[in-house]
N, C-alpha and C positions, 0 to 999 in steps of 0.2 A: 639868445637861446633858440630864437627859428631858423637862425642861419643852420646850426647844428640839426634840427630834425629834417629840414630837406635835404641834406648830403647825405642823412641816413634813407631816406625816402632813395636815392637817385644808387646808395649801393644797392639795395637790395631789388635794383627793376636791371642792372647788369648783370644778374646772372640769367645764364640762360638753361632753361629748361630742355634740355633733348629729349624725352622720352616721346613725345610724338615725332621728332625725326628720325629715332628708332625703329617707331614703330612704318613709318614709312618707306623706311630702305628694307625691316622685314617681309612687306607688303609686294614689294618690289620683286625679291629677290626671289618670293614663293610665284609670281605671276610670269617672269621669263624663265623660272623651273618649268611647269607648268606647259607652256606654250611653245619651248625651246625643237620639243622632240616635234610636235604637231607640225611646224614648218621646215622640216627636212622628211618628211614622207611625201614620197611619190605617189603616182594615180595606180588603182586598184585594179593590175591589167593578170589577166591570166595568162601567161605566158606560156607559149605549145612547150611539148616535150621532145627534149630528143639531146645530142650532143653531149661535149663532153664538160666537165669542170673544166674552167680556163686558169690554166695556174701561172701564165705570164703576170710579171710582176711589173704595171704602168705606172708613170707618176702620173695623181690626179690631176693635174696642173695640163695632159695632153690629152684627157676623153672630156669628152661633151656625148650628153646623153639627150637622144630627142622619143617620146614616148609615144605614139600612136594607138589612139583607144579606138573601139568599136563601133563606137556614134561619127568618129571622125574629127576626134581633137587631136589636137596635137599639142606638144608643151617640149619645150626645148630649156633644158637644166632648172625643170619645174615651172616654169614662166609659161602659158599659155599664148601660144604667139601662129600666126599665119604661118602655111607654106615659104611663100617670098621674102616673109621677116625670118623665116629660119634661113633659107638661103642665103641673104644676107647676113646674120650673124656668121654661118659656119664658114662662108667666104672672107668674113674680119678676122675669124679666129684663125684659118688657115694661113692667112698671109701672115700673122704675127707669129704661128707658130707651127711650122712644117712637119713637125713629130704629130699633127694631130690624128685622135682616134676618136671616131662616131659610132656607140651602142648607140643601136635602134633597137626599142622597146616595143613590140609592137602585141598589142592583145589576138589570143588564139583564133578569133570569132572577126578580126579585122577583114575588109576588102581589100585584094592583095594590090590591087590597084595604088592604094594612098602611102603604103609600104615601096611600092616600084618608086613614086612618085620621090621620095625622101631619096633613094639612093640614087635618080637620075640628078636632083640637085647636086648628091654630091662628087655627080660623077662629072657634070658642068667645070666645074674647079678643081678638078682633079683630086679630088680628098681619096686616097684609094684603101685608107687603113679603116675598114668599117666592120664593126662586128654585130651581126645578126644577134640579140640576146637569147636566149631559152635557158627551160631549166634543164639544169643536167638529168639524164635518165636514171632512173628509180628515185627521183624527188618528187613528191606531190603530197 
């Protein structure tokens, strides 16, 4: 008769309970909702006015975006990186992919200086598809 109550013992410890792994994957799933949108925005640049809508239609796979803020950061496809480290990336990405196009983000209140500075990099390497960003006129 004890052989019999420890196999009843040993079924009933094989079931398994999921309602805390539930609750874990809901946990989960509220915390990359959440956080998803916060790491696809960019830096908080005022961008001058002027220009027109650009209605060319690129595949994202050929623009690289490098952003120059006020203080004098720089962030190349949100990545905070050096001048020289953006040089070098947009010279790997050129060589891999000759359709390439570089917005340059640059804040209205920047030193035109560190703006020159982006487009003589990418003038080293010949990257010649570069588009200045702004907003379009009557947007603000």
């Amino acid at each position: 008769m004890r052989r019999f109550s420890q196999r009843q013992a040993l079924v009933t410890l094989s079931d398994i309970n999921i309602t805390p792994l539930l609750d874990l994957a809901f946990v989960l799933l509220i915390i990359f909702v959440i956080t998803t949108p916060m790491l696809t925005q960019s830096l908080e640049l005022q961008l001058p006015a002027g220009g027109k809508l650009d209605k060319r239609q690129l595949d994202p796979q050929d623009v690289r975006t490098i952003e120059v803020q006020s203080d004098g950061l720089y962030r190349y496809e949100r990545f905070k990186m050096s001048l020289p480290q953006i040089e070098t990336e947009l010279a790997r990405s050129f060589q891999a992919n000759p359709n390439l196009v570089v917005y340059i983000r640059a804040d209205k209140n920047v030193v035109y200086d560190r703006v020159a500075a982006v487009l003589d990099r990418c003038e080293r390497h010949n990257i010649t598809r570069i588009s200045l960003r702004t907003l379009p006129e009557g947007t603000r």
